[in-house]
N, C-alpha and C positions, 0 to 999 in steps of 0.2 A: 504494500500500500504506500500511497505519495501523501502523507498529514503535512496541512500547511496552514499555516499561522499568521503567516506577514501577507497585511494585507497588498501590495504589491506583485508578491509571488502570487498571490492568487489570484490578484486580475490578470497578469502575465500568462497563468495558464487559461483561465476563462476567453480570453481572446486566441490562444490557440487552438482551444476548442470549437472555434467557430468554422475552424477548416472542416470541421467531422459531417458525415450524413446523418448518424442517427449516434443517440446517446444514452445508457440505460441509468436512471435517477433514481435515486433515495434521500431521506431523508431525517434527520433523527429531532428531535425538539425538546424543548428544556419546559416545564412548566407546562407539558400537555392538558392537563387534570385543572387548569385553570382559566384563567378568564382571558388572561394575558399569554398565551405561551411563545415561548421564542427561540425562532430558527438555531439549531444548536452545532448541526453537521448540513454538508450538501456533499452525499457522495455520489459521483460518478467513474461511470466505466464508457469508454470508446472501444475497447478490445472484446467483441462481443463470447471471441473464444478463449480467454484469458480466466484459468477456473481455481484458482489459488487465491485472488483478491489481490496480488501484487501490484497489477497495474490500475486499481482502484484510485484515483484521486480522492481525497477527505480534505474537503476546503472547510475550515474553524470560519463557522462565521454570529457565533454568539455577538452580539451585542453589537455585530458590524453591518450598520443597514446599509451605511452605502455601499461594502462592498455584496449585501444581499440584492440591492437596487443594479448594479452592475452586473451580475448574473442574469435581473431580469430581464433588465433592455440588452444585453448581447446571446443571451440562449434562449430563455422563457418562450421570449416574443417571436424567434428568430425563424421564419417562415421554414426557412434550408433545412432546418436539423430539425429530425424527428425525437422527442421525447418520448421515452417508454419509460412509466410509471407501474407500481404494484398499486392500486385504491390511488389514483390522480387526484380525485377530489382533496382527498387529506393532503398529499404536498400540496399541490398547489392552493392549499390556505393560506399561506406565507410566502410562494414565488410566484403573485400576481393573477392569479384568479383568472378571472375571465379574458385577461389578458394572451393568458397563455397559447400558442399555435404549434400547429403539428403534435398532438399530445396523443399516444397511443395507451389506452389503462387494459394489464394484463387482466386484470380483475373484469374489467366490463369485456372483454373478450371470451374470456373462459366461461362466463356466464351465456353466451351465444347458443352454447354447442348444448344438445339436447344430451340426456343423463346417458344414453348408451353409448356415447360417442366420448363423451367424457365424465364414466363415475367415480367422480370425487365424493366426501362427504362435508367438504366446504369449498372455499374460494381463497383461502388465507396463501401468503405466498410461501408456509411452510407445507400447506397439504400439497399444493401443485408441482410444486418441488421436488418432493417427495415421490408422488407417482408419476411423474415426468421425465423425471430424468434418475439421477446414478446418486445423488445427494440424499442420503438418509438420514433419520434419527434426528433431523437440526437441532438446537437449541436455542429458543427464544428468551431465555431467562434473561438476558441484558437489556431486553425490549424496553421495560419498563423501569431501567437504570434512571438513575440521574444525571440526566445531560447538560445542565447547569453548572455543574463541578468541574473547577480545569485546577490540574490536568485533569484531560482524561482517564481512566484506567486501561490499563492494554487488554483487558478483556472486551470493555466497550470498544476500542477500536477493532478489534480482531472479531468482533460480531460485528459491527457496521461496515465493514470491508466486503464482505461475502454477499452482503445482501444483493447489490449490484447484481455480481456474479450467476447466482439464484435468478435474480428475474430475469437477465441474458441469454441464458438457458431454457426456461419456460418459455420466454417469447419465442425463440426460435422453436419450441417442440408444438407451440400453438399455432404458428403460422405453418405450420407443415402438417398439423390436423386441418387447419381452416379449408389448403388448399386439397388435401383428402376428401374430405365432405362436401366441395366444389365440385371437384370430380367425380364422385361418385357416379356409375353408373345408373343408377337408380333414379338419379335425378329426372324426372319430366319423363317416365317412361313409365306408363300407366301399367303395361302389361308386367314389366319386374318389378314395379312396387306393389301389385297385388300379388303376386307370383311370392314375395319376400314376408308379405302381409299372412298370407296363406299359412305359411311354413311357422310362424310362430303365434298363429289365433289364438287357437289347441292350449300351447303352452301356456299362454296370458290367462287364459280362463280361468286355468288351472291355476294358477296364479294367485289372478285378483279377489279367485270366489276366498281360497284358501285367506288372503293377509283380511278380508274384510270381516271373514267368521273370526278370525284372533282377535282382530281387535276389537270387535264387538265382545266376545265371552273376557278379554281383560279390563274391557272398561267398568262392564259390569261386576266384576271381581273388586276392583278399585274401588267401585260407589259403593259394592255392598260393607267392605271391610274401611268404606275411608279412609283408603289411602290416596293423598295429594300425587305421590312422584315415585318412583323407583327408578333405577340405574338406566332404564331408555323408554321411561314415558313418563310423561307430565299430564295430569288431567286438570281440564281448566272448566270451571262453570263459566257462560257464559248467561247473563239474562238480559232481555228486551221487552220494552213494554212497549205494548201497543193499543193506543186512545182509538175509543170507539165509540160514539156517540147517536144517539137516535137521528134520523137523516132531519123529519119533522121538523125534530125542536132545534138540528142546527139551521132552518130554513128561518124558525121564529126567531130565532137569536138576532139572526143577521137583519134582519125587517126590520124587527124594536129597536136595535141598537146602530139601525143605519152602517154596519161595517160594509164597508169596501173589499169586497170579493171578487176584482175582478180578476181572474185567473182561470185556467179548464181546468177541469178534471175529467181523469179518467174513469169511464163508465164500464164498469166490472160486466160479466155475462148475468152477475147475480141482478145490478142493476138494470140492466136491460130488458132481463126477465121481465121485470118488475113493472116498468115501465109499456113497454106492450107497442101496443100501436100508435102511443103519446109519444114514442119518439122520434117520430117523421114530422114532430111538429115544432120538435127543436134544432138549431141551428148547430149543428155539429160538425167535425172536422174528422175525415179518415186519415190517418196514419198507417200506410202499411210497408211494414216490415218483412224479408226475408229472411230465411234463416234454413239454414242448408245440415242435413242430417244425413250422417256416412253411419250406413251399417252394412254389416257381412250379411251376403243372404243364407249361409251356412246358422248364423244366432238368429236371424229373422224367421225361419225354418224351425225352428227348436221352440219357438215362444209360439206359434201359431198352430202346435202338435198338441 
């Protein structure tokens, strides 16, 4: 890793980094948990195959805005250089927000790709990591160090160095899924996507009837011995009320009280019912809505037997 301190040396490298195409960021921050927090590292990697963290730059930029303001207007902004970011939103709290161009977030990528294409059990850039590439076990325990303290410790720098390296990897293992899934033959060819459809119905079924009867007989396990939570389920009450009023007396309401109601409402089939042939005598508006229903005729077959 390159740790630099003098603010010189580090606008010296920021403007040589302008020569680069694309640049992997992180970022680490002092006083996250607060109201104020501030910029504490800005690590970058240019070496997208460099897997040690050696060639990681670590610019010290605690308490140095101009030189955080100089990163912004020569990288942030910098139309040429692509930014890849792990959670973008969260750096770019502090490197110019809405400001920022060319901003690739591994996090809103991985999120794209439907669950068989990519089952993770989260989006953290230690799980992607992990089943993406060759990088096991990580350790996130310096995460939540304190980045306000200088020196640093060399355990903090030897965790913020790697991060870089991490998301440079993932990126490249996700852009080689993206273009997988692009290709795919399956793509816009009705006959192998039902063909593909076909070959695992059977199994879904078998499947979804199976997880829906579990989790129905554990819920009820749960409510009858109340229990809140065990080691992979959480039961939540959820309640809603719902105001229900005589139709009648909200018609007299609104008379005597002269309220201003001018607004439609939607007429249920129950009020339609109800209603009869009185309501070709009121001024109504149709809305109609499409709504498109894909079933196998193999389960449409089975419900009509």
């Amino acid at each position: 890793m390159i740790y630099l301190t003098d603010i010189d040396e580090i606008k010296n490298i920021i403007l040589d980094l302008t020569e680069t195409d694309i640049l992997w960021l992180d970022t680490e921050v002092a006083d996250y948990h607060t109201k104020k927090p501030r910029l504490s590292l800005i690590q970058i990697l240019a070496y997208g195959d460099n897997l040690n963290g050696d060639r990681t730059y670590m610019l010290d930029v605690l308490d140095k805005p101009e030189v955080i303001n100089f990163f912004i207007d020569n990288i942030i902004v910098n139309e040429s250089i692509k930014k890849v970011f792990h959670h973008a939103n969260y750096d770019l709290r502090l490197l110019g927000q809405n400001k920022a161009k060319n901003v690739v977030c591994t996090l809103k990528l991985a999120k794209e790709f439907p669950y068989h294409f990519l089952p993770v059990k989260n989006y953290t850039l230690k799980c992607l990591t992990e089943f993406l590439t060759d990088f096991k076990d990580l350790s996130k325990e310096e995460q939540g160090s304190n980045w306000g303290i200088r020196p640093l410790e060399k355990n903090q720098l030897e965790y913020a160095k790697m991060d870089c390296v991490y998301l440079a990897q993932i990126y490249d293992k996700l852009m080689n899924l993206k273009f997988k899934v692009e290709q795919n033959p399956l793509n816009k060819n009705l006959d192998l996507l039902t063909k593909k459809y076909q070959e695992i119905e059977e199994q879904w079924l078998v499947l979804d009837s199976e997880i829906t009867y579990l989790k129905k007989q554990i819920q009820e396990e749960m409510i009858d011995k109340n229990i809140k939570e065990n080691d992979y389920f959480k039961l939540t009450l959820t309640k809603k009320n719902t105001i229900k009023t005589d139709l009648q007396e909200l018609v007299k309401l609104v008379n005597e009280k002269n309220i201003n109601v001018d607004f439609s409402i939607i007429l249920t089939k129950a009020i339609q019912q109800k209603l009869g042939d009185n309501l070709q005598d009121l001024n109504i508006d149709i809305e109609t809505n499409n709504y498109y229903t894909l079933k196998s005729k193999n389960t449409e077959n089975k419900d009509s037997e």
